[in-house]
N, C-alpha and C positions, 0 to 999 in steps of 0.2 A: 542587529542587536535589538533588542527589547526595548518599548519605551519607558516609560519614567515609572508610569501609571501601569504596565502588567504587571500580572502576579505568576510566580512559577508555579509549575502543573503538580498539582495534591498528588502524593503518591499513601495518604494514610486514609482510614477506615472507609469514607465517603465510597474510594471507588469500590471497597471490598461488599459496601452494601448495596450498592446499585447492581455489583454481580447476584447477589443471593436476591434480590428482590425479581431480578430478568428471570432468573433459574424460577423462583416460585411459579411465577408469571406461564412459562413455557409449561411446566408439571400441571399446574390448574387447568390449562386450556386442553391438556392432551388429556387428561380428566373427562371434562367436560366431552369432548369429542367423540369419546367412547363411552356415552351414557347416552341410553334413548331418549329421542325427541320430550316424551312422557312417560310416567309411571305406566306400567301394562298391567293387569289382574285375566290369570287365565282360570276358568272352570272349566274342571270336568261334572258330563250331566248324563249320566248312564239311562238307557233305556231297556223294557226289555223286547223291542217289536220292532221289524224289518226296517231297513231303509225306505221299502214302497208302501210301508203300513203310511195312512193318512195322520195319524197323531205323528208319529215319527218327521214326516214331511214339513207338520205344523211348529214342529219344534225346533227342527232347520231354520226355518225361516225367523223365529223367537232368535237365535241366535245370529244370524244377520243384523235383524233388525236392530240388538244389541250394539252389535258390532259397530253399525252404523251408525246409533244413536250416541253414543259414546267416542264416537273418533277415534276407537281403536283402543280404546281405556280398557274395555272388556271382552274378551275370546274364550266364548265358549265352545267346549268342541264333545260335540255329541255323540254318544259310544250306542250305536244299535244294536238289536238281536244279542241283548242279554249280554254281550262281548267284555264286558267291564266286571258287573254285577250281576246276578240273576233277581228276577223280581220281588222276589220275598224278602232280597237282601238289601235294597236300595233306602227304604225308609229306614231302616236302619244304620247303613253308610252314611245317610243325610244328617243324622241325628248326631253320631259322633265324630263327624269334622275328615270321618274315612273318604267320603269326597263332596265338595262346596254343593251340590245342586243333583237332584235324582227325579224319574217320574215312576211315580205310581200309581197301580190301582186299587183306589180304597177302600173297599169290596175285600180287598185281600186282607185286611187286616180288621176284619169285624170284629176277631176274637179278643184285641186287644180291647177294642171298644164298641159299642154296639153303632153310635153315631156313624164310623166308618162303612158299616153296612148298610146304612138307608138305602142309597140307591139301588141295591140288591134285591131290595122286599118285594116280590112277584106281584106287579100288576097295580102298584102303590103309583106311577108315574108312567104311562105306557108312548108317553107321544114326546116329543120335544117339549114341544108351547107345556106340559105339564113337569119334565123333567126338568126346564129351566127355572121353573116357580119351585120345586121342590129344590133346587141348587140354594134358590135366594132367600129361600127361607132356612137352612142352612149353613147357611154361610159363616154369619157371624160366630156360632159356636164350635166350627171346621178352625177359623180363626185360632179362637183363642184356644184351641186342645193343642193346635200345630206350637202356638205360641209358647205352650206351658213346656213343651218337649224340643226346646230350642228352636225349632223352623220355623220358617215365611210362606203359605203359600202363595204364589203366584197365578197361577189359574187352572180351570178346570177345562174337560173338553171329554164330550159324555160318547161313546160309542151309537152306535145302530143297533135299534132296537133288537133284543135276542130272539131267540128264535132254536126248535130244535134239530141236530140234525140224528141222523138215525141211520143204520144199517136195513130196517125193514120198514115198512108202511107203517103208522101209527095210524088207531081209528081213537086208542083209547089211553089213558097212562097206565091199563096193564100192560097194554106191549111193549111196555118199558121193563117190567117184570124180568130182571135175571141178567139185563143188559148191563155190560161194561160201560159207565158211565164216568166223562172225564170233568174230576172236581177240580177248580183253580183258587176255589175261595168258598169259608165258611156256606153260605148259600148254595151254591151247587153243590155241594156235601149233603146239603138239608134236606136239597128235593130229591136224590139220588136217595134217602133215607123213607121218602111219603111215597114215591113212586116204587119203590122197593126194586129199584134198578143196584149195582156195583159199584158202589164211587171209587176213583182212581186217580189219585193227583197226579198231576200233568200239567208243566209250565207251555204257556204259546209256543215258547222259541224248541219243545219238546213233543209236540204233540204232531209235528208230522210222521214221526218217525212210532208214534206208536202207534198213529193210523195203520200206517204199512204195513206193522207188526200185529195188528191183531188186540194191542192192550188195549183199548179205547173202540167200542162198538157207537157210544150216542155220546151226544151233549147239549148242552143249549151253552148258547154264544150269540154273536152275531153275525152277520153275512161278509163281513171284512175279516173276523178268522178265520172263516172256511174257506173263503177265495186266498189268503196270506198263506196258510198252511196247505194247500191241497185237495182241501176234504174232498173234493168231487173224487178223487181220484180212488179211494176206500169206502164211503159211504154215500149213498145214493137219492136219501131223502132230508130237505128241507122245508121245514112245517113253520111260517113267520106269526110264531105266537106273541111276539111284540110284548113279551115277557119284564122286559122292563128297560133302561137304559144307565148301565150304569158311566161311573166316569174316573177317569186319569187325572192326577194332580200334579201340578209341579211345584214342586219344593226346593228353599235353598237353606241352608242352616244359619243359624244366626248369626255366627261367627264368622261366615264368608261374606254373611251381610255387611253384618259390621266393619268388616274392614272395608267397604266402598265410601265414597264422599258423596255429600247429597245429591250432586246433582247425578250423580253416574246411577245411586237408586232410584230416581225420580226417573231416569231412562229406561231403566229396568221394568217401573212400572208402568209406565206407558207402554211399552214392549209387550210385559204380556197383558196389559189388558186388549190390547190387539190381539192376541195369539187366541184370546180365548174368547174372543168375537169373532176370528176369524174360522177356531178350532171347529165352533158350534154348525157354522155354514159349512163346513167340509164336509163332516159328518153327514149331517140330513143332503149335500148334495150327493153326495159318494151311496147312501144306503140303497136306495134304488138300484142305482149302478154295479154292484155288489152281486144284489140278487139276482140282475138280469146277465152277472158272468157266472153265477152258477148255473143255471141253466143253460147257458151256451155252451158250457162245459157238461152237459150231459145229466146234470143234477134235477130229480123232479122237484121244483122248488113250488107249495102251494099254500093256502091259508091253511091252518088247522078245521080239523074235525069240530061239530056243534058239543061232541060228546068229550073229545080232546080237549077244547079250547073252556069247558066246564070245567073239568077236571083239575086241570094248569089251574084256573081262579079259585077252584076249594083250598087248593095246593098254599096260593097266594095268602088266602083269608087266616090258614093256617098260621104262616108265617109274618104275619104281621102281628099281631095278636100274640108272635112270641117275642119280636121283637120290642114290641110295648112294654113288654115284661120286662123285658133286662132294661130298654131305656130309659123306664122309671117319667120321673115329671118332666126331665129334659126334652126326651122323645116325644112325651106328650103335648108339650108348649110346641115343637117344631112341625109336627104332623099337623094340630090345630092352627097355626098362622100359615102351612101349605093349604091345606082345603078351604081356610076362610076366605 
């Protein structure tokens, strides 16, 4: 029997809420179990140039180092050889939210704005140590243009010096006269027009194929296109006129920005400031490198002609002098804080 002092067992509300509180309880926790450790933020970052290209390689490693520096907060995953977007399309996709982060080359869209085109202007920065001063003088108003049209840049990473290649011997830029010539961007459009060569648009991730075919007789480029695409294999001379160096940008929209929390941008930035200290030493390592597998490959690869490498600079004087024009005071304040 019972003693004096027990109480009989509650059969009212008590137990019916200790069952709905267990029930929460179990639902919450099987919740939770099925929700990642952490929020994840995935990008896609279209390119348009080979897995073996060295900016492509550089941007692999940007996206590790992401990866890494974020504990996994951030995965980006990088679409090569055009696979995604085609080039001309990417600053574009970046712009309206079609995908968080793209690379470009800003040379390609001079027409938009003249600034885009510095790096293009023939013989305006022909070395590294000079294309890096003309980057940093620069910069700031890369900034704020990217800025006005929604995106971030992240960093730059400038190719190897251009250089022509050709189907015949050059002495002079008439033997350029009548030649198919492949344009990628306002600029080589330009000179294809003063040399009175054929311009013929032709994306990288396109231009092996028009080798083989015949569309595409010459171009200037630099020695990691020709080796990326083939060229040894259809044209036979490379002339390292050192023509100028332009450069790749990486961009993310502002909106993919913004959805990051500080510290995962602060990763980012650190990130590519790496990429694009790292990008710059690839480059001037790899140029060298470049030319000496063109010529292993059969390619006569030599300095320009006294009367060629004249020529190219009239070419240049030309072209800067029109570029001033459209740039107005901006270009002006930016070309005078590069040479000062």
């Amino acid at each position: 029997m019972p003693s004096a002092t027990a109480r009989p067992t509650s059969t009212n509300p008590p137990t019916t809420r200790a069952l709905k509180l267990a029930s929460i309880g179990l639902m919450a926790a099987t919740l939770m179990s099925a929700l990642p450790a952490r929020a994840q933020t995935r990008w896609d970052l279209p390119t348009a140039y080979p897995l073996s290209n060295f900016h492509t390689v550089n941007i692999e490693l940007f996206a590790k180092d992401v990866d890494h520096a974020t504990s996994g907060r951030l995965k980006i995953t990088v679409h090569p050889n055009a696979s995604l977007l085609k080039l001309p399309e990417i600053k574009r996709g970046v712009q309206t939210a079609q995908v968080p982060a793209g690379e470009i080359l800003l040379s390609a869209h001079a027409n938009e704005d003249p600034l885009y085109g510095l790096d293009a202007v023939p013989f305006l920065a022909s070395s590294y140590k000079d294309a890096a001063r003309l980057m940093r003088a620069s910069r700031k108003a890369l900034d704020e243009k990217f800025a006005r049209q929604g995106m971030r840049l992240l960093f730059q990473t400038p190719w190897p010096p251009q250089g022509i290649f050709s189907s015949k011997p050059l002495s002079s830029v008439a033997d350029l006269k009548g030649l198919k010539w492949r344009a990628y961007n306002p600029a080589t459009a330009r000179i294809a027009e003063l040399v009175s060569a054929q311009p013929v648009t032709i994306q990288a991730a396109e231009l092996s194929q028009a080798l083989a075919t015949g569309v595409v007789q010459s171009y200037i480029s630099s020695a990691a296109t020709g080796y990326d695409t083939k060229t040894y294999e259809s044209l036979k001379y490379f002339y390292d006129t050192k023509a100028w160096l332009p450069r790749n940008a990486v961009l993310v929209g502002q909106r993919a920005w913004a959805a990051l929390d500080r510290a995962t941008q602060e990763a980012v930035l650190r990130s590519a400031a790496e990429a694009e200290t790292r990008g710059w030493a690839l480059s001037e390592e790899k140029a060298r490198w470049y030319m000496e597998q063109l010529a292993l490959k059969g390619m006569k690869v030599e300095a320009p002609s006294a009367q060629l490498n004249a020529d190219m600079k009239k070419v240049g004087e030309v072209m800067t002098a029109e570029w001033l024009k459209t740039a107005g005071a901006e270009g002006e304040a930016i070309l005078t804080a590069y040479r000062r």
